[in-house]
C-alpha positions in Angstrom: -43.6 10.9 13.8 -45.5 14.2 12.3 -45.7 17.9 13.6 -49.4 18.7 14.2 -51.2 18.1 10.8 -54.3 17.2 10.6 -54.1 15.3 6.8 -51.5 13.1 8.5 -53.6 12.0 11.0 -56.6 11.7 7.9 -54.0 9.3 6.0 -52.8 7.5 9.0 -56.6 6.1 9.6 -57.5 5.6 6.1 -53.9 3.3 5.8 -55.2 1.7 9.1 -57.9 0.2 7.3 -55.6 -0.9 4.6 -54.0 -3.3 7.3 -54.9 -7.1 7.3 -52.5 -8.9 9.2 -53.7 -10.7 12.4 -51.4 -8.8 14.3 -49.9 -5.7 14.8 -48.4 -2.5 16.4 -48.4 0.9 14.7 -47.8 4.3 15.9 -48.5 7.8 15.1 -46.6 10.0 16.9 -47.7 14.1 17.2 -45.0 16.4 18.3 -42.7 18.4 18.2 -40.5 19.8 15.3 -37.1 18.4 17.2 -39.0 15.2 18.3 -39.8 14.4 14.8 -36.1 14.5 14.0 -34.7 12.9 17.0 -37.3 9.8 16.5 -36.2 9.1 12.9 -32.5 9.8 13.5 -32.4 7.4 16.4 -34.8 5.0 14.9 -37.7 5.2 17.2 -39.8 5.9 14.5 -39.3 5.0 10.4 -40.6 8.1 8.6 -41.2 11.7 9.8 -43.6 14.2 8.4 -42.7 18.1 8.4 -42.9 21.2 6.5 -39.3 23.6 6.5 -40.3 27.1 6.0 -38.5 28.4 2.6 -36.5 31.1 5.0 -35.8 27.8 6.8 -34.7 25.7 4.6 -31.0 26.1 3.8 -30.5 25.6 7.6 -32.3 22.5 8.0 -31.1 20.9 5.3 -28.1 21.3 7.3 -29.2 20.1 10.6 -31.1 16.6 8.7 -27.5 16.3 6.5 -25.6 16.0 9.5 -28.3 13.4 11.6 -27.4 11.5 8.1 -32.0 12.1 7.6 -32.6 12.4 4.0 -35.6 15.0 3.2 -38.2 14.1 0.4 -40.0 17.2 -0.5 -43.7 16.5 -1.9 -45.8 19.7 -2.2 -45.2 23.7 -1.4 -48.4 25.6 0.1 -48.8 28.9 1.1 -49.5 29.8 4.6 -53.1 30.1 5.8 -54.6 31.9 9.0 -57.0 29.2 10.8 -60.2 30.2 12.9 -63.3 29.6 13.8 -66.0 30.1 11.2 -68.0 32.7 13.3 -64.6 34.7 14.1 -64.7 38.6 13.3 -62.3 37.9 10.1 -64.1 34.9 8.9 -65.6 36.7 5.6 -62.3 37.7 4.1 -61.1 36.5 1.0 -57.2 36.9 2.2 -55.9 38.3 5.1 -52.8 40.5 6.5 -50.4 40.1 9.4 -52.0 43.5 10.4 -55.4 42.2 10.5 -54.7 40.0 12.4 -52.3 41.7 15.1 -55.3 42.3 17.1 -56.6 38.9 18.0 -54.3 36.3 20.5 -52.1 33.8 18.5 -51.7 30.5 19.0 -48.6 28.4 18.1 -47.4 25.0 18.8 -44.4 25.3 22.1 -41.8 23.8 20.8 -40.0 23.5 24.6 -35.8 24.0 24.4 -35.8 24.4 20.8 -38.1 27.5 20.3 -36.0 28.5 17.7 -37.7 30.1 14.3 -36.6 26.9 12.4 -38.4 24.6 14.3 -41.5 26.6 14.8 -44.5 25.7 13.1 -46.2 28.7 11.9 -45.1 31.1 9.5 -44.8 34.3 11.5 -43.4 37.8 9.7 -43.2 41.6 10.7 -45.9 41.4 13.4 -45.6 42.2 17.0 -47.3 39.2 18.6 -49.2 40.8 22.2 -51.3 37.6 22.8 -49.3 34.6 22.6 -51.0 31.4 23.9 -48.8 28.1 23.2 -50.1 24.8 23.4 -48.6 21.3 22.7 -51.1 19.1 21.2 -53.5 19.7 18.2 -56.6 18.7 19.6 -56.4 21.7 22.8 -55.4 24.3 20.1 -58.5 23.2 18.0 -60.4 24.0 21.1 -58.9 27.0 21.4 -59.6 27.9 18.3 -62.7 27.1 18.7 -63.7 28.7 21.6 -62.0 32.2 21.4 -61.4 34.5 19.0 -57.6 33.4 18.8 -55.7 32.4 15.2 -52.9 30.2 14.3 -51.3 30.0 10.8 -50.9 26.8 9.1 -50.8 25.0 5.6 -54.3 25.2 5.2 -54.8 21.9 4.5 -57.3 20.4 7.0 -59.9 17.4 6.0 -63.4 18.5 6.8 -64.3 15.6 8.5 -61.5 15.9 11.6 -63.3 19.6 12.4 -67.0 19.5 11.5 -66.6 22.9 9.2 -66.5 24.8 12.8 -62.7 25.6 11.6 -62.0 27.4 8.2 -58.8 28.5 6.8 -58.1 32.0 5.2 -54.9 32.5 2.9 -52.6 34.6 4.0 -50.9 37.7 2.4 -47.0 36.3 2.8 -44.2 35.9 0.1 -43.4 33.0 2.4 -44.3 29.2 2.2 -43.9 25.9 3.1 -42.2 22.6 1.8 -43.9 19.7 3.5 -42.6 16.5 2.7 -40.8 13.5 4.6 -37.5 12.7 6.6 -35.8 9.0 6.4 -32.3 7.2 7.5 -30.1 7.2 5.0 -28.8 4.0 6.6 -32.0 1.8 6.6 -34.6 0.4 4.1 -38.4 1.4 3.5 -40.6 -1.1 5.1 -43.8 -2.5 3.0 -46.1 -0.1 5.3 -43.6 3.0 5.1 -43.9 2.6 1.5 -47.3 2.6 1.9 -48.0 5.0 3.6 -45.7 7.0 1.6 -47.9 6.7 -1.4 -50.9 7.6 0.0 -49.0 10.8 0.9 -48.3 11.1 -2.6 -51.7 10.3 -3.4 -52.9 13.2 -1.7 -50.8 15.7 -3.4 -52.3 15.2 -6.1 -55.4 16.8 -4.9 -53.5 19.6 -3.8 -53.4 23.0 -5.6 -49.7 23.8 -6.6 -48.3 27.1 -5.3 
């Protein structure tokens, strides 16, 4: 189970290809940030990916502590802003919440629990007027797409999933994120989890440290 990340759903395909046994049943699961929790705490699902927001973090360390989830942190990245190359702001180098306050925002809906610690984006000092929410990845790419609209992200989006038409701009914020992995405390790491846990940690390698 993942939030909405585009490198998951990169990694997930390339371990697909890894897979030779005869037979099998594998699931990725988009959604949201409480979902992703709930799934590995009631062991729908063996691993969930998610970033906690640094402001964030004390509290759900908390909440993951007490569904007995152990979090694995594997890389820190600064928020981006993501929109279509052709957008208005697409030739700046870095942009500011001000810049941006303007143009309609797009978020993932996070449904009962639209709290700040189980949002998505990183979001400070800016009086949103255009709010569009939308709960699967590949509508808000079409939004993004389509309308001058933003959304703020990790910035970390594998060129082939979006053809280029999507770029990523960092973003002027003392903020960031900690994405890494949730597990039971209570159960073992399959062969596959395992896995697909490395090629995770394959790919932050690649990454620039913040």
């Amino acid at each position: 189970a993942t939030q909405h990340y585009d490198f998951v759903a990169d990694i997930f395909g390339k371990m697909l290809n890894t897979v030779t046994d005869d037979s099998y049943k594998i699931s990725l699961i988009e959604t949201k940030t409480y979902n992703v929790i709930n799934d590995v705490e009631n062991g729908y699902c063996d691993i969930g990916i998610i970033a906690i927001k640094n402001t964030d973090f004390d509290i759900m360390k908390r909440i993951l502590i007490n569904k007995k989830l152990n979090f694995t942190p594997l890389f820190k990245t600064s928020p981006h802003v993501f929109v279509r190359k052709e957008h208005p702001v697409c030739n700046q180098n870095i942009l500011t919440y001000t810049q941006l306050m303007q143009y309609p925002f797009v978020s993932y809906e996070q449904g009962n629990h639209n709290v700040s610690f189980f949002t998505e984006e990183i979001m400070e000092s800016i009086d949103v007027k255009k709010h569009i929410e939308i709960s699967d990845r590949a509508s808000l790419m079409n939004v993004l797409m389509t309308t001058d609209s933003y959304t703020i992200g990790t910035g970390i989006m594998p060129s082939a999933l979006n053809e280029g038409k999507i770029i990523s701009i960092p973003l002027e914020s003392s903020s960031y994120y900690n994405i890494g992995y949730i597990f039971h405390t209570d159960r073992k790491c399959s062969d596959l989890t395992a896995h697909f846990i490395n090629m995770l940690e394959e790919l932050v390698e690649q990454i620039p440290k913040v």
